[in-house]
DRENLOVO-955389 format. One record per residue: residue number from 1; chain; residue in three letters; x, y, z of N, C-alpha, C in turn. Coordinates in pm, 1 decimal. Atoms other than C-alpha are relative to their C-alpha. Layout:
<atoms>
[atom NUM, A, ALA, [X, Y, Z], [X, Y, Z], [X, Y, Z]]
...
</atoms>
This chain:
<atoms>
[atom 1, A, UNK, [135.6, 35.0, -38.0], [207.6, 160.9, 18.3], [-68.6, 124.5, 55.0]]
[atom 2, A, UNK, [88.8, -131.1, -53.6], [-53.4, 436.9, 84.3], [-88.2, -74.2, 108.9]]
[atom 3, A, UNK, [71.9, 59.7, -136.1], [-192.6, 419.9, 447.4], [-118.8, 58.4, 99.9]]
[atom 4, A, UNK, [108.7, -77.5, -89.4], [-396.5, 717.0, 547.2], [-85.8, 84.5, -168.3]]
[atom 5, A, UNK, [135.9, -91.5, 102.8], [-697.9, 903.6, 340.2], [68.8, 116.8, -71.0]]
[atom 6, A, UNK, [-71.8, -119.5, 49.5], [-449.4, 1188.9, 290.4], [105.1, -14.8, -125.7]]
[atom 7, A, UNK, [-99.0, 65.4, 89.0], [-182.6, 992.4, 105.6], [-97.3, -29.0, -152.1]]
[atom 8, A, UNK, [86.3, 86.4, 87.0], [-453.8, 837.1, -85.3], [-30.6, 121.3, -125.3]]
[atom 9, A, UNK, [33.4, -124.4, 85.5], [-579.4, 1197.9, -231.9], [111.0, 45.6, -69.5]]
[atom 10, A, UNK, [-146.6, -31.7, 108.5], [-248.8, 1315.5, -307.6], [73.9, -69.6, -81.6]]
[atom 11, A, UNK, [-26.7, 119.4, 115.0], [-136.2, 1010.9, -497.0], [-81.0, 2.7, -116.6]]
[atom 12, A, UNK, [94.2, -31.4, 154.8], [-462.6, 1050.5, -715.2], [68.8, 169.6, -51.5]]
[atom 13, A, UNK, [-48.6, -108.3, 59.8], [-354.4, 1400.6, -772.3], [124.2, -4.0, -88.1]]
[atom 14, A, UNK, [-175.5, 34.9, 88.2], [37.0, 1310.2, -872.1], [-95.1, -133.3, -98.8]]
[atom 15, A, UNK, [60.9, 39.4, 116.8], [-158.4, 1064.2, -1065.1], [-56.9, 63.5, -136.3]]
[atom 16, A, UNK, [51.8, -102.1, 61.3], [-336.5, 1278.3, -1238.1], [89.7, 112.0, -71.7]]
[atom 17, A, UNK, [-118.7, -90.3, 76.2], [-29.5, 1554.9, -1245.3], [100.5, -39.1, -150.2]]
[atom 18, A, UNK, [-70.4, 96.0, 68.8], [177.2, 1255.9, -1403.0], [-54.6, 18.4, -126.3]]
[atom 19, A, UNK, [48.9, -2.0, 130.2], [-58.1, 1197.6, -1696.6], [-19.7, 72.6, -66.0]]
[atom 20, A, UNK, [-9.0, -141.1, 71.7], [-84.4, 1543.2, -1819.3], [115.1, 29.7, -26.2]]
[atom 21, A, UNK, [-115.7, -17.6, 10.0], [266.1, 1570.0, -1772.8], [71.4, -74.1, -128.9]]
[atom 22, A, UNK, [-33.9, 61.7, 63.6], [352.2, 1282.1, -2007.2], [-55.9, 35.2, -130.8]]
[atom 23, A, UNK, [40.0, -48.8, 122.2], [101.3, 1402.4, -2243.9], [49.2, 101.4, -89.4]]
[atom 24, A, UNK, [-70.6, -120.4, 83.8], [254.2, 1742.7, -2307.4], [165.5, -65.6, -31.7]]
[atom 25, A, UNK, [-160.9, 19.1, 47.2], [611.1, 1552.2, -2300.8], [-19.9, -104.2, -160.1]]
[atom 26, A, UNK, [40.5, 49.3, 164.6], [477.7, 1365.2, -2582.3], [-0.9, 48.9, -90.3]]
[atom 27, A, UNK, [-22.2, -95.2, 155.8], [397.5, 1637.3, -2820.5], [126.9, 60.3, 38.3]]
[atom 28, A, UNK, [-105.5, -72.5, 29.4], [695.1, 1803.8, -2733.6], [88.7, -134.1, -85.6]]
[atom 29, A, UNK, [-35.5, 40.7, 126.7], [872.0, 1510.3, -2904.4], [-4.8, -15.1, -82.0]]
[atom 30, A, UNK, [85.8, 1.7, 151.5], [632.7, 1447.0, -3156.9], [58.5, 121.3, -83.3]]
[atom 31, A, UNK, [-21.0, -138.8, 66.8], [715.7, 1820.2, -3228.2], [127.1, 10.8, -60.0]]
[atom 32, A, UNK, [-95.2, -17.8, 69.6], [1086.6, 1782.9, -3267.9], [6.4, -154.5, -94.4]]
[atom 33, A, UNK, [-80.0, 141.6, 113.4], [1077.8, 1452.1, -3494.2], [13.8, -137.9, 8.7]]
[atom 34, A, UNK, [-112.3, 123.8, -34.5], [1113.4, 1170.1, -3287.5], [-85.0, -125.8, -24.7]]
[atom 35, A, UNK, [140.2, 94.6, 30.5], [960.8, 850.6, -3392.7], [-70.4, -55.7, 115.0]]
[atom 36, A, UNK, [65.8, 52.2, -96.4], [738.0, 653.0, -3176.8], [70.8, -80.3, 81.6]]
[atom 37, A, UNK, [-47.9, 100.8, -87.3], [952.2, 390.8, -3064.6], [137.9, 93.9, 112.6]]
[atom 38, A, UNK, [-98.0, -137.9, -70.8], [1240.1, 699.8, -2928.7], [-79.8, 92.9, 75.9]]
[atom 39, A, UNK, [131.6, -18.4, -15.5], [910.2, 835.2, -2800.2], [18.6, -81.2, 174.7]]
[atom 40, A, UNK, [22.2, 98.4, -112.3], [862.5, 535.8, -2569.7], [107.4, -29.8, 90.4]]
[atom 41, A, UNK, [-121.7, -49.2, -84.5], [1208.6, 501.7, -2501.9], [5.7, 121.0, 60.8]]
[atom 42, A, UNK, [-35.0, -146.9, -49.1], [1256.8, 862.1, -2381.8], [-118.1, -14.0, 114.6]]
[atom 43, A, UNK, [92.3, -48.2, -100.4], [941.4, 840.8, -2159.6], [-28.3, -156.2, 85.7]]
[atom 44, A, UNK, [35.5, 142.7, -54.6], [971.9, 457.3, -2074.0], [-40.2, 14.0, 182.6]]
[atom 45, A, UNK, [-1.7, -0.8, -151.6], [1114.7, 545.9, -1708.2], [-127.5, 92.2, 104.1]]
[atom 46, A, UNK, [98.5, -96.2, -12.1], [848.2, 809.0, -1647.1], [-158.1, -115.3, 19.6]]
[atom 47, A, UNK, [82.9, 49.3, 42.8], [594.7, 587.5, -1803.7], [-32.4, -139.1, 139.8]]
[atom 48, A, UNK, [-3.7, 91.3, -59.4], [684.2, 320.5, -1549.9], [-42.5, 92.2, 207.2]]
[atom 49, A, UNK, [40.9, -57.9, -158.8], [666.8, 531.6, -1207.1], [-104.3, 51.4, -11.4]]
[atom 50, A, UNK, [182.7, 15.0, -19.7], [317.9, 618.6, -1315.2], [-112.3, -118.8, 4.2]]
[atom 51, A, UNK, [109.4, 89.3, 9.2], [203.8, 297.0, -1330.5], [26.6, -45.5, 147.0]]
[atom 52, A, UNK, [-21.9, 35.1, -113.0], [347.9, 240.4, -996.6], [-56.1, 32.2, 91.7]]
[atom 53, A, UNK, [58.6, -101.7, -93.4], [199.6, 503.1, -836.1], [-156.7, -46.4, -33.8]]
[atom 54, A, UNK, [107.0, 79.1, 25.4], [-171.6, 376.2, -1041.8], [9.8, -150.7, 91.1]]
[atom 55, A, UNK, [-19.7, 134.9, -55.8], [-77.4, 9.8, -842.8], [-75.7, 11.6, 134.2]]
[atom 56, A, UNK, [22.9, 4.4, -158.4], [-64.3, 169.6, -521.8], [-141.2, 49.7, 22.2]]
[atom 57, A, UNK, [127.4, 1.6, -35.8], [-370.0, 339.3, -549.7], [-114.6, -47.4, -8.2]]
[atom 58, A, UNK, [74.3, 69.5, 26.2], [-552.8, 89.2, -691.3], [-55.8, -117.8, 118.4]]
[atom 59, A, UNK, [1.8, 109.9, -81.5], [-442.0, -157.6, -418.7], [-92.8, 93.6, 134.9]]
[atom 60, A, UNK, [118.1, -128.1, -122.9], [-581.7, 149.3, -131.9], [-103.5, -25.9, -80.7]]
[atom 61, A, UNK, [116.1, 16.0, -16.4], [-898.6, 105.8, -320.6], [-78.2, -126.7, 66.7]]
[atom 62, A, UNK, [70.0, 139.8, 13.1], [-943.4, -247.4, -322.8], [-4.2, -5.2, 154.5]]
[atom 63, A, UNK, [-7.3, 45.8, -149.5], [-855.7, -253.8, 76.9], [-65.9, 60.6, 34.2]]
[atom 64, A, UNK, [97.0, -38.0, -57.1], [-1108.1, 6.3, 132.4], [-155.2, -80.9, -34.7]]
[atom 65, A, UNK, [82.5, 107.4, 22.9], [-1327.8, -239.6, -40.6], [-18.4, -117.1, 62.2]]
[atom 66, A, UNK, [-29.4, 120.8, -69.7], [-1224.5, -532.7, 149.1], [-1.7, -62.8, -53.0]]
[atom 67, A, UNK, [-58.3, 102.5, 75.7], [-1105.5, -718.2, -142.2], [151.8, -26.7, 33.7]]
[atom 68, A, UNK, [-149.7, 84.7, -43.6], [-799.1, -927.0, 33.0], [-61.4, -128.0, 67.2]]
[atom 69, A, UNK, [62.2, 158.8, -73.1], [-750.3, -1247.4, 133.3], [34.2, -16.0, 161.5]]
[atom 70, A, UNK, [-39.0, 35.1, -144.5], [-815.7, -1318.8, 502.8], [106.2, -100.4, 100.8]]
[atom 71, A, UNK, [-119.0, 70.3, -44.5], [-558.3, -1549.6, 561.1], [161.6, 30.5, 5.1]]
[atom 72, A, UNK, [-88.6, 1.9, 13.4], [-256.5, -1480.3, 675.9], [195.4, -38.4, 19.3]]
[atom 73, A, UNK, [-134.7, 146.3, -29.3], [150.1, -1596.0, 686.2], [53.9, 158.5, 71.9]]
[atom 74, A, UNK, [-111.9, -89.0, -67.0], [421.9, -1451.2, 923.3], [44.2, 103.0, -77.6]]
[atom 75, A, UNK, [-97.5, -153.9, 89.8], [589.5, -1205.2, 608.1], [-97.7, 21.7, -38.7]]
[atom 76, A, UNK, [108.6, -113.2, 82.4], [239.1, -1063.2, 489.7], [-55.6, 18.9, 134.9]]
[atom 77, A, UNK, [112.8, -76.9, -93.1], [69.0, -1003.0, 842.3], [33.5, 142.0, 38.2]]
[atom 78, A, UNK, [-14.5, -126.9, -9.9], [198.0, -614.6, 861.3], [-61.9, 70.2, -45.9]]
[atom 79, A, UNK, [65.7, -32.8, 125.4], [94.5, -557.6, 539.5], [-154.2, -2.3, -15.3]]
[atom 80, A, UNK, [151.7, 6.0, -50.8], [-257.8, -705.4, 634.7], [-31.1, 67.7, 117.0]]
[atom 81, A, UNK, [7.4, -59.5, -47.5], [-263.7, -535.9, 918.3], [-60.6, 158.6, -32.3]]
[atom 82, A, UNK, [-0.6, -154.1, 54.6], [-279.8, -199.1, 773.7], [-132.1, 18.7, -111.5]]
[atom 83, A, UNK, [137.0, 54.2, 83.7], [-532.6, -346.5, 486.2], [-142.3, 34.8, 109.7]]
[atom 84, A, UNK, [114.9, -20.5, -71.0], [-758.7, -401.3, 783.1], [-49.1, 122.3, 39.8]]
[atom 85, A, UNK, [6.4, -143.2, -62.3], [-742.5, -60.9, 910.5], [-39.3, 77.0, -67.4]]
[atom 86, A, UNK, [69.6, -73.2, 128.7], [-829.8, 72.9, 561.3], [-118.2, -11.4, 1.3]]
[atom 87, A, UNK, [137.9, 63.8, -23.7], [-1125.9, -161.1, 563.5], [-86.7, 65.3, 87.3]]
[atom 88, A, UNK, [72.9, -21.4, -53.4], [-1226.6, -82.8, 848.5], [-31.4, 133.4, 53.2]]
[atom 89, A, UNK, [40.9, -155.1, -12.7], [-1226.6, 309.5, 802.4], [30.6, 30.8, 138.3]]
[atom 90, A, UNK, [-105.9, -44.6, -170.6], [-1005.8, 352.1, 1145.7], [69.3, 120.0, -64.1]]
[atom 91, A, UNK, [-117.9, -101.7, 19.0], [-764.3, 660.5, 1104.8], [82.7, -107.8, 81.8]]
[atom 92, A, UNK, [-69.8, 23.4, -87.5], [-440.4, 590.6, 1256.8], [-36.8, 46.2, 124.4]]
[atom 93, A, UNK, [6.5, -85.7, -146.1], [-506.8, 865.7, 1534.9], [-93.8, -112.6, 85.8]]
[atom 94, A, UNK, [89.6, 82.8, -41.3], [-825.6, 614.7, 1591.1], [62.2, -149.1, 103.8]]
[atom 95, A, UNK, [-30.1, 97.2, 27.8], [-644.9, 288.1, 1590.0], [114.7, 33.9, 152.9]]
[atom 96, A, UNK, [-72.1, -35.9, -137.0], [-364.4, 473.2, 1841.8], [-108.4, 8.3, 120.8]]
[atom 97, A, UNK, [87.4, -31.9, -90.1], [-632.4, 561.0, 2065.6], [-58.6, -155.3, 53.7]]
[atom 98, A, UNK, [20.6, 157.6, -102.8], [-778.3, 214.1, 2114.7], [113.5, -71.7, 34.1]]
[atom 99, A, UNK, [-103.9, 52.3, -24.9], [-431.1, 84.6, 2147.1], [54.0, 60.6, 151.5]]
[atom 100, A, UNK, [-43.4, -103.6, -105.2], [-338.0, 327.5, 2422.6], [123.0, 7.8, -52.9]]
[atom 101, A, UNK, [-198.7, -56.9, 53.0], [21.0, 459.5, 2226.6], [-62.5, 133.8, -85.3]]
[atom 102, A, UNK, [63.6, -92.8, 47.4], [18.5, 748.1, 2055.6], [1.2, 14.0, -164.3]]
[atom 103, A, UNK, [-12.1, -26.8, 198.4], [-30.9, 840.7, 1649.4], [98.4, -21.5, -39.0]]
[atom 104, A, UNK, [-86.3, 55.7, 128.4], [309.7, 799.3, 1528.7], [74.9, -96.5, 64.5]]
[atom 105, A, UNK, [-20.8, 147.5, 0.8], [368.8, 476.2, 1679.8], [-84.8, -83.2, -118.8]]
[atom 106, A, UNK, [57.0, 81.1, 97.3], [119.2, 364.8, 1496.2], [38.2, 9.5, -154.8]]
[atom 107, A, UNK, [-52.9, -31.1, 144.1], [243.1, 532.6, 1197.5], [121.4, -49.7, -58.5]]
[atom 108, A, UNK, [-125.4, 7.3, 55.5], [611.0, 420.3, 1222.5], [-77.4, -156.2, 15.4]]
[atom 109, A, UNK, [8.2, 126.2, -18.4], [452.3, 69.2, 1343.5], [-28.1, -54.4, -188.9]]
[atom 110, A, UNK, [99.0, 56.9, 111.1], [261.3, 53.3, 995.5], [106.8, 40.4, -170.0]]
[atom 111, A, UNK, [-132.0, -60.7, 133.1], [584.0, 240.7, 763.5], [40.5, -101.8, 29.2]]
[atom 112, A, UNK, [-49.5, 115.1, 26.4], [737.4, -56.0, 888.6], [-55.6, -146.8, -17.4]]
[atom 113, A, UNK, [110.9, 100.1, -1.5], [485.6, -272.6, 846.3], [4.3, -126.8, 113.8]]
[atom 114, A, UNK, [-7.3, 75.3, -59.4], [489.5, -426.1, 1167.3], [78.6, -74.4, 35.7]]
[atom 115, A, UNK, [-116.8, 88.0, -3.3], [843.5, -557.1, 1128.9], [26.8, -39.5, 157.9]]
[atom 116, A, UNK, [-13.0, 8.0, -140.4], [922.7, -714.8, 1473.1], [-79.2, -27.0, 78.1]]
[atom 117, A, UNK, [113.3, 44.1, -88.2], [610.5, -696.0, 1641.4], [-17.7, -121.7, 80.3]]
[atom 118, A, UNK, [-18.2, 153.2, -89.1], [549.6, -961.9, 1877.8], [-147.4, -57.9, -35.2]]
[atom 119, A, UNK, [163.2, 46.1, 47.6], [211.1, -1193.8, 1831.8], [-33.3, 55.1, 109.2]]
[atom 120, A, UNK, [74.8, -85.6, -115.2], [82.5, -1009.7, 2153.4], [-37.7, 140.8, -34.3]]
[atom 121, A, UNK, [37.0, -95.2, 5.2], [95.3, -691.6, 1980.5], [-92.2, 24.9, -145.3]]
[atom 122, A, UNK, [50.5, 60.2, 128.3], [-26.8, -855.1, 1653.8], [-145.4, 8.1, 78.6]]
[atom 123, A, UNK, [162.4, 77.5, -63.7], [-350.9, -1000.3, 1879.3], [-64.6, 185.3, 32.6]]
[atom 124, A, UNK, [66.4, -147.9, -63.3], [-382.9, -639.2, 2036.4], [-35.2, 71.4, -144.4]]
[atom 125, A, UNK, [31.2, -55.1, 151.2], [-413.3, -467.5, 1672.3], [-99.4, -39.7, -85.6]]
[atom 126, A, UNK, [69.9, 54.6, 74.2], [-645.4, -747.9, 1549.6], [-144.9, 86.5, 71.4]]
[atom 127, A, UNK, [114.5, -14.9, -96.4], [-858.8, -683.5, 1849.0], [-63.2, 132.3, 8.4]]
[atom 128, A, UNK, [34.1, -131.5, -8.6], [-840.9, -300.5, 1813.1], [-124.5, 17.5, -142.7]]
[atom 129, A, UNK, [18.5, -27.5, 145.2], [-924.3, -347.1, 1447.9], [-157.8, -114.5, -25.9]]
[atom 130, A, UNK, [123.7, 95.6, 2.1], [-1229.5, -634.0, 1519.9], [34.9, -108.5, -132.5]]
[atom 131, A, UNK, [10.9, 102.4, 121.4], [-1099.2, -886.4, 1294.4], [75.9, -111.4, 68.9]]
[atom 132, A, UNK, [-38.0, 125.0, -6.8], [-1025.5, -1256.3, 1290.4], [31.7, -34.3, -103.4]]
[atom 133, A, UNK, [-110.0, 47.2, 112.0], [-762.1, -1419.5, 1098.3], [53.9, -137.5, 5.8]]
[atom 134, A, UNK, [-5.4, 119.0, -32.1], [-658.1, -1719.1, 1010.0], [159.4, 1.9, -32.9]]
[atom 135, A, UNK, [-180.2, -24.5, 1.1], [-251.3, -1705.8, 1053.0], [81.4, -153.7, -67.8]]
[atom 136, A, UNK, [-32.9, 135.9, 148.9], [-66.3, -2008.6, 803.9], [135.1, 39.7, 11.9]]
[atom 137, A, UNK, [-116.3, 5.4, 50.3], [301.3, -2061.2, 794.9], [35.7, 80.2, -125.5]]
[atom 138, A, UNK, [-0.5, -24.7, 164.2], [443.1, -1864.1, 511.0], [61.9, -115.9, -94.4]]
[atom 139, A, UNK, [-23.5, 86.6, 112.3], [527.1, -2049.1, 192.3], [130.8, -38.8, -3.7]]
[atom 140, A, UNK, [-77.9, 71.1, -6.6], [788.7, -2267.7, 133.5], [152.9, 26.2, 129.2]]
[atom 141, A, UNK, [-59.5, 0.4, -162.0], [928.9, -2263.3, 522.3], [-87.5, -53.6, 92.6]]
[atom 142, A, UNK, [117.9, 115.3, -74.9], [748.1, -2584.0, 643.6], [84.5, 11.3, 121.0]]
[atom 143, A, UNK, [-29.1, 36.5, -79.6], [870.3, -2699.7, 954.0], [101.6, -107.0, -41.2]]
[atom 144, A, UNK, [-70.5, 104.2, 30.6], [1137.8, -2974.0, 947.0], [-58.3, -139.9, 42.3]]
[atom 145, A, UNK, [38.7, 93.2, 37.8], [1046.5, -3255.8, 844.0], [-143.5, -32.0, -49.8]]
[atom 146, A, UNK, [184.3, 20.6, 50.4], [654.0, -3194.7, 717.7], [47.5, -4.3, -171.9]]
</atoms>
C-alpha cells in the first residue's frame, strides 16, 4: 500500500521504468524467434508485478479522491484509516503532530495498519483526521446467536 506523496511518485516512476522495460524485453524475444505465446510466458511474472504496482497506485489515487466507502468493520479500519489521511492531504509528520507522538509512530502505526490499536486510539486518529465513521461488525462474525 502506498502511504505518503513520496511513495506515490516513485511507484509512478517504477511504473513507468517497468513498461519500457518489458517493451525492450519483448523485442529482444521477438528478435531471437520466440512465438507469442513463449513471449507471454517468459514475461508473464514480470507482466504480473506491474500490474500490481498499477493497483496500488491507482488505489492512492482514488483515496486522494475520496472514492471509498465510509463505513467501516474491525479488519478494514487501519486500512481506512490511512485512506483518510490521503484524503485529507495530512502528511504523516502532520497527522504525528496533532496526535502528539512523533513521525514514525505514525509511520510504523500505518505499515501496520493499525494492527492492535485500541478504539481510543482509533477515536484519537479519526478526530485528528476530522472524520466520522460509521464502524459495522466485519462480515461473517455476527455475534452469537444473531
Amino acid at each position: 500500500m502506498i502511504r505518503t506523496e513520496r511513495e506515490y511518485r516513485q511507484a509512478k516512476e517504477r511504473v513507468a521504468q517497468h513498461e519500457k522495460l518489458l517493451e525492450e524485453q519483448t523485442k529482444t524475444l521477438e528478435s531471437m524467434g520466440l512465438t507469442e505465446e513463449e513471449i507471454e510466458r517468459a514475461l508473464s511474472p514480470a507482466r504480473f508485478f506491474g500490474q500490481k504496482l498499477r493497483l496500488e497506485v491507482e488505489e492512492y489515487e482514488r483515496y486522494r479522491r475520496g472514492d471509498f466507502d465510509m463505513t467501516c468493520t474491525f479488519d478494514n479500519i487501519g486500512r481506512q484509516l490511512v485512506a483518510f489521511r490521503i484524503f485529507r492531504g495530512i502528511s504523516q509528520a502532520e497527522l504525528a503532530r496533532r496526535l502528539g507522538v512523533t513521525p514514525p509512530q505514525v509511520s510504523r502505526d500505518e505499515r501496520n495498519e493499525y494492527g492492535g490499536a485500541s478504539m481510543e486510539k482509533v477515536k484519537q486518529v479519526l478526530r485528528a483526521l476530522e472524520m466520522d465513521v460509521i464502524l459495522v461488525p466485519s462480515e461473517g462474525r455476527r455475534a452469537a446467536g444473531s
